[in-house]
Residue, then its C-alpha position, 0 to 999 in steps of 0.5 A: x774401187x767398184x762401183x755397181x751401176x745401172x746403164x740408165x740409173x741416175x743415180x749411179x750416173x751421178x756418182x760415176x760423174x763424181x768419181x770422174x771429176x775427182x780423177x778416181x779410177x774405178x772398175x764399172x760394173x753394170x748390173x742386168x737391166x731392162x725396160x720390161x724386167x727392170x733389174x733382173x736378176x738382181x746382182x748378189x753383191x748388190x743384194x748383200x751390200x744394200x738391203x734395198x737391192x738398188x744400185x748405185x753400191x761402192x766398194x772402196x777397200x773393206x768399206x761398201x755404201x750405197x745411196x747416192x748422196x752418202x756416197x759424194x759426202x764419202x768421197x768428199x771426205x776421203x778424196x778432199x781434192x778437188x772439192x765438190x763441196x764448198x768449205x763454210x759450213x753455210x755454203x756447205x749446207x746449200x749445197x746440200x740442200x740443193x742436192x736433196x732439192x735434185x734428188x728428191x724435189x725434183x724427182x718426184x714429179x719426175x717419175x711420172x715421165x718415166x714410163x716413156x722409155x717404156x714399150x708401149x704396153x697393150x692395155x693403151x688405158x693403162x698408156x693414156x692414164x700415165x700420159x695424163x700423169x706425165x702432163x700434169x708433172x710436167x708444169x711442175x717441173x718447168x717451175x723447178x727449171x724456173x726456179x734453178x733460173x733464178x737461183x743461176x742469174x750471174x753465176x757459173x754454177x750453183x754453189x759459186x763454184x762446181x760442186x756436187x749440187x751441179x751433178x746432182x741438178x744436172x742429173x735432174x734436168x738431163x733426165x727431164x729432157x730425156x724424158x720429154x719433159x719440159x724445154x729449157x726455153x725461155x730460161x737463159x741462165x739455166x740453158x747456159x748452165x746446162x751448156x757450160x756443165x755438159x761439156x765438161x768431159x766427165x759429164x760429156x762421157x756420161x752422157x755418151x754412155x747413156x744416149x748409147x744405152x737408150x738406143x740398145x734399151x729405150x724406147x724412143x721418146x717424142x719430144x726428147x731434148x726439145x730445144 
């Protein structure tokens, strides 16, 4: 199995995490990329898989997908155990739903912080005006967190047990904090969530890997995993 990833894509994160909680092996393949050129030059096998020329892109035998969400809901089916989704069709459609809320929810307030990695460019107009977007992003985030607090009051995890609405949120909150987004203060429930699943060596591996990545590709960004 292949997967073709992004040293800072989270997508392609959350699907090596999947792959790591169910004890695939896969050979990783980091596509060129950097904070000025973005993906450049594009990776041949990726264009020719994906038409939208995004990673992450698996190729599994003589099957090849893209599209992160796609992807777990493949590896559920043909790598069933462990689970990462629950099996009651309901329990399985809020997983799902909770997923699609990390992916696309939450994801749409936080492109606004995601220049911050960025060199700073000349025009400090430009700068100012991303800033701006950021902030008003950013109270729309922190209701989010609010929310995924309410929804973790006496849980372990999302879905009751781990799943893949664990990875994909996770993915969601980790990148709001590094990104200087909104603190986890004063949301006891999520805190203790986002404690409990960082440890867990898939995703502690993952981390490690993009922490290291931002120190040789990022810029630093104020406030990063503020307490």
């Amino acid at each position: 199995m292949k997967l073709y990833s992004g040293p800072v894509s989270l997508f392609s994160r959350k699907v090596e995490i999947a792959l790591r909680e169910k004890g695939l092996a896969f050979e990783q393949i980091l596509v060129p990329f950097t904070q000025t050129k973005g993906y450049s030059p594009r990776n041949p096998e990726v264009m020719a898989i994906n038409p939208k020329g995004q990673v992450p892109v698996i190729v599994d035998g003589d099957l090849s997908l893209y599209d992160s969400t796609l992807i777990l809901e493949y590896l559920e089916d043909a790598y069933p155990e462990p689970a990462l989704f629950p099996k009651a069709p309901a329990e399985r459609a809020r997983c799902r739903l909770l997923d699609l809320f990390a992916d696309e929810v939450m994801l749409a307030p936080l492109r606004f912080l995601m220049h911050r990695t960025e060199p700073k460019p000349d025009d400090l107009a430009r700068r100012d005006a991303q800033e701006l977007k950021a902030r008003e992003a950013e109270p729309v985030l922190s209701g989010q967190f609010a929310e995924l607090d309410r929804k973790l009051q006496g849980r372990d995890y999302l879905c009751g047990t781990f799943s893949a609405a664990d990875i994909a949120v996770f993915m969601a909150v980790f990148w709001t904090r590094r990104l200087g987004g909104p603190s986890l203060k004063g949301h006891d429930a999520l805190a203790s969530w986002y404690t409990r699943v960082s440890a867990r060596p898939a995703f502690a591996k993952v981390i490690a890997e993009i922490l290291a990545a931002d120190a040789e590709l990022s810029a630093p960004v104020e406030g990063a995993f503020r307490e």
